[in-house]
N, C-alpha and C positions, 0 to 999 in steps of 0.2 A: 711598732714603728711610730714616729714622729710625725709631723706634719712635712717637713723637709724631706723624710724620706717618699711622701707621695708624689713630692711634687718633681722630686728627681725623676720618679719614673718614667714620669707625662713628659719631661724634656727631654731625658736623652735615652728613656729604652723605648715607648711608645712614639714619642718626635710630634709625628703627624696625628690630629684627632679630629673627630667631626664636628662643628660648634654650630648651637642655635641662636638666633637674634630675633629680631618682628621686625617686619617690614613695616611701609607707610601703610601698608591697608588693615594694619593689625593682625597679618599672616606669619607662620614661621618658616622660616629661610635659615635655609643650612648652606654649610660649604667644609672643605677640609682645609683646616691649616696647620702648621706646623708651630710647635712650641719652643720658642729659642733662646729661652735663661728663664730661670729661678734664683729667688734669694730669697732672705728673710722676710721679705715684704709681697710674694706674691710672685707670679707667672708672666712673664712678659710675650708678644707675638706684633707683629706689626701688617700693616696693610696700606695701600696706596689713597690717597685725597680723591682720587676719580673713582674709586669705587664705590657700589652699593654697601658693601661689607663699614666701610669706611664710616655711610652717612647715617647708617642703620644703630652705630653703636655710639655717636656724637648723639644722636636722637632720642635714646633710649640706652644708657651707656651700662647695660647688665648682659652676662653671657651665658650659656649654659652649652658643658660642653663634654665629650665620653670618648676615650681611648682605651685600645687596646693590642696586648703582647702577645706574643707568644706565636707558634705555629698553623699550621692547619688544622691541629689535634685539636678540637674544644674543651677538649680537660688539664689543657697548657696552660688556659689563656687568664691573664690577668686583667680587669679592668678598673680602671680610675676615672671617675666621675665629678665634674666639679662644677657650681653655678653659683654668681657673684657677680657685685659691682663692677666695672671698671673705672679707669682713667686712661687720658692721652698723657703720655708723658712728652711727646712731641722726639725730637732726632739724639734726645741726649744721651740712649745709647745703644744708638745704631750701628756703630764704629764695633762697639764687643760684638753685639749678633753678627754681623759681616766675621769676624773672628772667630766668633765660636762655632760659626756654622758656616764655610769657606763655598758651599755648592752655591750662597745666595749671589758670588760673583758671579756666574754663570748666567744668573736671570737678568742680574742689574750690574751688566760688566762696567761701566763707566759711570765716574763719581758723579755727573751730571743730572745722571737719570737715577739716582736714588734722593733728590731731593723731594720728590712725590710720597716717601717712603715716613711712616709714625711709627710710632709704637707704643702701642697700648699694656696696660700694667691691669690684670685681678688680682686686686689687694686684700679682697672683702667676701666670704662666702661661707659654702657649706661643702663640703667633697664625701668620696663615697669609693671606700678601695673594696673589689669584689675578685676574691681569684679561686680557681677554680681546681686549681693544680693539690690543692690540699683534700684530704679529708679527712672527717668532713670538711664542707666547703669553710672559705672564711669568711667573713667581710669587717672592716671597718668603717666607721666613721672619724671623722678629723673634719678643723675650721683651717680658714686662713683667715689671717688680720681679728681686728676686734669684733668679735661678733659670736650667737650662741648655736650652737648645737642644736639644730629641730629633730625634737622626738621622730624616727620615724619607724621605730618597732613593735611586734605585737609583746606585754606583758599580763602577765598571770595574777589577778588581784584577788584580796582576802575571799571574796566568795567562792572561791574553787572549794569542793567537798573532795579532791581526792581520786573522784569515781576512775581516774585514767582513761576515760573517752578519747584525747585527744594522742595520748599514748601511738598509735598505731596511725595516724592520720599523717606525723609528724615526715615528711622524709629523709629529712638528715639527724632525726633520731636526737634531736637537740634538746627535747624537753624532760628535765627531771624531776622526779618525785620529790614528795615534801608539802610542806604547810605555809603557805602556798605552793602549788608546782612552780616551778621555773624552768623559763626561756633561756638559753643559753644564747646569747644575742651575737655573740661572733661568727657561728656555725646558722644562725636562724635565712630560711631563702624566703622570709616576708610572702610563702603564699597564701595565709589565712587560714588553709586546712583547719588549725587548730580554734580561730575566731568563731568559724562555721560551724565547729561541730560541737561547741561546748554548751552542756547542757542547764549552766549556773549561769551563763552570762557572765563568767568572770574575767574573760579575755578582752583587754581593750586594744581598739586597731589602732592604727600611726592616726588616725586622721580625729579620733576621738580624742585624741589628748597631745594636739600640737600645740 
């Protein structure tokens, strides 16, 4: 899949996701909002002038934020992950979300009281599709906007001897034999198992080589 196609999901199959920001004391502060358009340029969601949410991302205008699909079954469920810059783009297009998502009359029935109303754009990031419904499991990586791809998986480097140590540690059974062994990084659930127990030091972790 595309970058487009993750970002459709967070708009219209997941909608509502949970976002982080910092507060003024250098604390994180969550809340649930709703995602209401995607385009080529990023993820749009708005918020009112009076609120926390509001001052918190004029202050510090980057987000981080996780939704998820699917059922009550945990082996349904799809998750999309995303953390990046933002912008205000201010009411210029307030008028499509009102449209594309018709329940927000409801909150803000008269045009008077949607002048408190912004709406903020993530243009700039790193996301992280994780579903569960496959197996083995998946995951991807994908950017929005111009910006790189941070490492954040474990691989298998020339020192591996082979021994298959890590073989059997593996849970989704991801890693294959060869010169070097290789991670199968789509199927990989990043829990180290295999970092920990390799006896050549050949395993580098995400944080070794960001």
């Amino acid at each position: 899949m595309e970058t487009q196609d993750y970002l459709k999901i967070l708009a219209e199959e997941i909608h509502s996701v949970v976002v982080a920001t910092v507060d003024e004391r250098g604390l994180p502060a969550t809340r649930v909002i709703d995602i209401m358009l995607y385009d080529k340029n990023g993820i749009y969601f708005l918020t009112a002038r009076g609120k926390a949410f509001y001052r918190q991302l004029k202050a510090k205008p980057y987000l981080s934020l996780s939704g998820m699909s699917g059922g009550r079954e945990t082996m349904s469920r799809r998750v999309v992950s995303l953390s990046g810059a933002v912008k205000n783009t201010g009411s210029r297009r307030l008028n499509e979300i009102f449209e594309k998502n018709p329940y927000m009359y409801e909150i803000y029935p008269a045009e008077e009281s949607r002048k408190a109303l912004e709406v903020f754009c993530l243009y700039k990031g790193q996301g992280e599709y994780f579903d569960l419904s496959t197996k083995p499991i998946s995951r991807r990586g994908f950017t929005v906007g111009k910006t790189f791809q941070t490492e954040r998986s474990y691989r298998i480097t020339a020192p591996c001897s082979g021994c298959g140590a890590c073989l059997p540690s593996c849970p989704q059974n991801c890693i294959e034999t060869g010169s070097p062994y290789r991670i199968i990084q789509e199927n990989c659930l990043h829990c180290g198992n295999c970092y920990e127990i390799c006896p050549e030091n050949a395993i580098l972790s995400p944080r070794m080589h960001i």
